[in-house]
Each structure stands twice: as C-alpha cells, then as structure tokens.
N, C-alpha and C positions, 0 to 999 in steps of 0.2 A: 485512583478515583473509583469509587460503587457507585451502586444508582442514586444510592439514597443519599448522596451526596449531590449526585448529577439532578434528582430532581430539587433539589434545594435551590439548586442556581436557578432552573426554571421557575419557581416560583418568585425568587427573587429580581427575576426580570421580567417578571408579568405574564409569563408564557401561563399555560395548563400543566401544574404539576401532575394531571394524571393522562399526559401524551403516551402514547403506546413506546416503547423501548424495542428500537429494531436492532440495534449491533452496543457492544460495550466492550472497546476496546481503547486504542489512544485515543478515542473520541468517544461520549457517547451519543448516538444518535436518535433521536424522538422524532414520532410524526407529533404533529402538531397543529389538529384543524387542515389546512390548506399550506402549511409551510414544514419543512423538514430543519430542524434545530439541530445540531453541533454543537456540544458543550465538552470544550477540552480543560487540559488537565489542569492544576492551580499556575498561573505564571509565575516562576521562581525565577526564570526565563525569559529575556525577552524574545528572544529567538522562537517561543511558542506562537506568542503575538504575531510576531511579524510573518509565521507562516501560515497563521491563518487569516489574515489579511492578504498575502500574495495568492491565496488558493480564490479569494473571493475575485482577484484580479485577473486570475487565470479563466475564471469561470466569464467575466463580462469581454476577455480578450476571446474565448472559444465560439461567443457567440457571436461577435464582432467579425470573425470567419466563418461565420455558418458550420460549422462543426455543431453536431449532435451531442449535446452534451448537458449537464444539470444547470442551472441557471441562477446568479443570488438573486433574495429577494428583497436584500440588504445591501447597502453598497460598502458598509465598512462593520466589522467586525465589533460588536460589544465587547465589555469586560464585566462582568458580573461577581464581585465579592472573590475578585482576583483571576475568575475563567474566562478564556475567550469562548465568544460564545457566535454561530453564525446562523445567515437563517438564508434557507434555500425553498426553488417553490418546489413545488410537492408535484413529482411527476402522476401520469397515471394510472393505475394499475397494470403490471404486467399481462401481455397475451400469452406470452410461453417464454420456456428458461433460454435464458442468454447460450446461443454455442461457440463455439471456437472460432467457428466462420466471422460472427458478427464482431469480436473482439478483433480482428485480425484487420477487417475493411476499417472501423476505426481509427486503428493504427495506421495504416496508408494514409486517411487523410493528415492526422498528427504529425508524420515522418515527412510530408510536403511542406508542413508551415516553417514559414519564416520564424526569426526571433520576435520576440514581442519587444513593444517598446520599450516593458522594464525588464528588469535582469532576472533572469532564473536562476536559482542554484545549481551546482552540480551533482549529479544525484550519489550523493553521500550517504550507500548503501549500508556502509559499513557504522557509519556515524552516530547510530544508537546503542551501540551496543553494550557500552558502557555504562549507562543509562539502565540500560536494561536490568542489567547485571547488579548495579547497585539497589535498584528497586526487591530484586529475587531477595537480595540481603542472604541469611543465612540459611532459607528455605532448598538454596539447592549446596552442592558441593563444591569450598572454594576448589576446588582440583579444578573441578570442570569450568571452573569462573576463566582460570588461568589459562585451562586448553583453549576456550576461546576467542581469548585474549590474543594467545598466541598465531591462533588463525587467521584473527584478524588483520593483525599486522602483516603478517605475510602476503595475504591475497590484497590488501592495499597497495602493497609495493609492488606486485607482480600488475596487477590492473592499469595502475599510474604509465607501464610501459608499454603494454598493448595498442597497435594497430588495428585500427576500424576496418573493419569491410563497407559500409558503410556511411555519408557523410554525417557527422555529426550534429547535433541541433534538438528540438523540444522536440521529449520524449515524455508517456504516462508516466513511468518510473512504479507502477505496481499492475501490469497489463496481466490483466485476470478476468477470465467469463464473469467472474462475481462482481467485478466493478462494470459492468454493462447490463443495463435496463431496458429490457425492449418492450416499450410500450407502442399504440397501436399506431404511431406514424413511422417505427422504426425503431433498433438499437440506439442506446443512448447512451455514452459516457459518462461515471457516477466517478467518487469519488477523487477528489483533483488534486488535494495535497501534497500529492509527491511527484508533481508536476515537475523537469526537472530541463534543465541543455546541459547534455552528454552524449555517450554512445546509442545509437537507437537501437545494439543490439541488446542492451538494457531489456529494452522491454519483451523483445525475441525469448531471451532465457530462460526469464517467468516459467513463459509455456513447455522449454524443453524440460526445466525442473520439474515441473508439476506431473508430465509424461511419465518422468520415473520414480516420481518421490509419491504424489497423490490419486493417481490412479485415474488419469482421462479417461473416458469413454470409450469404445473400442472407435478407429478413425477418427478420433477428434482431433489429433496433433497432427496427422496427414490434411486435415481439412484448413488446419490454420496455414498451416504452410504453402497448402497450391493457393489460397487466396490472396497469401500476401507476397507470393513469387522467391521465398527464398527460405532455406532453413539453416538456421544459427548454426546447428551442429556440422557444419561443413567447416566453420571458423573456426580457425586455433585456436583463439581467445574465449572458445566459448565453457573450456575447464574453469578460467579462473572465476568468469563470471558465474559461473554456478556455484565453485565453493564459496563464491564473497557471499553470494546469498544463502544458501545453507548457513553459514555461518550465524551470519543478521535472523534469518528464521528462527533458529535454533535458541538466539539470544533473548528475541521476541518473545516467545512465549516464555519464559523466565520469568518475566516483569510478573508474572502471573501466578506464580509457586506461592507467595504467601498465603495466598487464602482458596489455593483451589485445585484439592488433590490429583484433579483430571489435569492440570496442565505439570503438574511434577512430575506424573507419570510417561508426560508426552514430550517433556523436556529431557528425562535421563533417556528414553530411547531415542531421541534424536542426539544428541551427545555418544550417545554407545554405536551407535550406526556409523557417526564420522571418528571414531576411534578406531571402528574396528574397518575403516577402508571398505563400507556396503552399503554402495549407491540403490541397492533393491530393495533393500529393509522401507517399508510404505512409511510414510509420516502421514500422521493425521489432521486434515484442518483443524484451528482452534481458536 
C-alpha cells in the first residue's frame, strides 16, 4: 500500500484526505484533526481484520488497568473499500524524546498484568516473513528469499523449546523507545498491534538487539536494564531470540525492495551481515 492509496481510503471514509502522514509502513498513519487514523493493508485476509480489531481491544483493556497507553476513539474497527481502518485520539505533543528508561517502566507495568479477558496471540515473530518475502517479489534475490527461509525455520524450532526466565504472560511484542510518547503527564505506550502472551523476554531483546545492530545512545541499554531489574543477555535463550528477530527484521524490510531503492540496499546488507556471522555490521532503521 502508498499513500496515495492510503489517502484514498481516507477520503472514502470521510476522514481529510489531506491529514499529515506520520509513518507508512504495515500501517499508514495520519493525524487527523484531533484523532490519529490507521489505514491498514487491503484484507485479502482476515486475520488483518481481526488484528486490528484486537489491537483496539488491547488498547480499551490497557486503559481499563490504568496503564499509560494510546486510547481508541473508535470502539470497533472500520472497513473501508476493503482496509481496516482505526481511529485513535490524538495524544499531545511530545515534551522530549522517549529514552530507554521510560520504555523499560512501561514494561514493568505490562509484565505485571494478568491475561485479559480475551485471548491474545502468541507473538508469532517469525510469522511474517513469508509474507514479506512474497511481497519483495523479485526485487530482492531468490537466494536470499531461501536463506531466510531457512532461518526461519530453524530459530522457530530452537524457540518452540526454550525455557523462560521469566513467567510468561502479555507482552508489547515490539518494545522500542520509538513506540513510547512522552507527553506532558508522562511516557505513553503507542503502537499496540503486536500485543502478544508469550515470553516477556520477547520484549527484553528488542533492546539487546538494537544495542548492537542500531546504535543506542552511549548508556542507554545500561539505563534500561537497572530500571527494569534484569538483563536478557544473561539468558541462554537470549541467542535465539535475537536471531528470530534479525531474521523477521531483515524480512521486513524486503516487503519494501519493489519501489524503494534505499530499502534494497538495507536489505542486501542485512542479509550479508547474517551470512557472513557479523553481529557489529550497524543496520539502519527503515
């Protein structure tokens, strides 16, 4: 999906086709006056549907526990000429950038909560990837389709057998500074989609990968860690969950090789990086 697709569905749901375009990715995201829009991809799927419906659920169950978090302003998810489409309210302007520290307390309260009334998925890291891939089409190299293919598979089955440190239970499933909003009452938890019950060292990893893949801040990853009393890389388990995710990263940005030379280039260096066994080689966000 482009914008000018994405803004198509806005118009045809009434919104302002000329809302400002903050992210376009599996979502695109628009402000929109006093409300934040979500216009996902075409349903060919229903499993799209239903996950953005369960993200709207997530969000009235986070506030439901007082958890800090984006809020719908919609209780059920539109379809629009085939998009699911959500509408959120519009926090307020950020005081300063999200750090390490504030993603991490969040998480403490998330790793406290009970299960919700309805069922979460299990965070099926690996579960795009194919998806992914097929989207790249022939923009990237079937070699590398298959390398990752094969990665897949394997860090599925090596995960499947891992022992938590941990009790298991709802987890962000993409714990990143970027998904935290501090605005003036506080850090706020944004994006919910990949709301998940699994490992909560899930979300621990994020931050070890991003350490050595994206380049933290100097103390940022020491500050997450004494906030939140523990650091992943002490666990065994925490090799494979980082390859599962490199793997899903690396697949991610594929989806994006047809039309957009800066992600082909960001894709064959993540693929050559996990070829050539070089956890230091930087990846760049995208």
């Amino acid at each position: 999906m482009d914008e000018t697709r994405a803004r198509d569905v806005l118009t045809a749901a009434g919104l302002p086709s000329g809302a400002a375009l903050l992210a376009l990715g599996e979502n695109a995201v628009f402000r929109a006056d006093e409300v934040i829009v979500k216009v996902g991809r075409y349903v060919k799927d229903p499993v799209l549907l239903a996950r953005a419906e369960r993200e709207l659920a997530i969000g009235a169950w986070l506030a439901e526990a007082d958890v800090p978090a984006v809020r719908p302003a919609e209780p059920k998810a539109r379809v629009v000429e085939g998009h699911p489409v959500t509408l959120w309210h519009r926090l307020p302007d950020a005081v300063r950038p999200a750090e390490a520290a504030d993603l991490a307390r969040l998480l403490l309260l998330i790793h406290a909560l009970p299960s919700p009334s309805f069922s979460l998925p299990r965070r099926e890291l690996l579960g795009g990837v194919e998806r992914w891939l097929s989207l790249a089409g022939n923009a990237i190299d079937p070699a590398d389709a298959d390398y990752l293919r094969e990665r897949r598979d394997g860090f599925a089955e090596a995960a499947s057998a891992l022992t938590p440190h941990l009790p298991p239970g709802p987890i962000h499933g993409d714990a990143l500074p970027r998904n935290v909003h501090v605005s003036p009452e506080g850090p706020v938890l944004v994006d919910l989609e990949t709301f998940s019950a699994d490992l909560r060292e899930h979300d621990l990893v994020v931050m070890a990968l991003s350490e050595d893949r994206y380049g933290l801040a100097p103390g940022a990853y020491e500050s997450f860690t004494e906030t939140y009393g523990w650091d992943v890389r002490a666990w065994e388990g925490c090799t494979v969950l980082r390859g599962a995710r490199e793997t899903a990263s690396c697949a991610w940005v594929a989806q994006h090789a047809p039309t957009n030379p800066k992600a082909r280039a960001e894709f064959r260096r993540r693929v050559a990086s996990l070829r050539d066994g070089a956890p230091e080689v930087r990846w760049y966000p995208f």
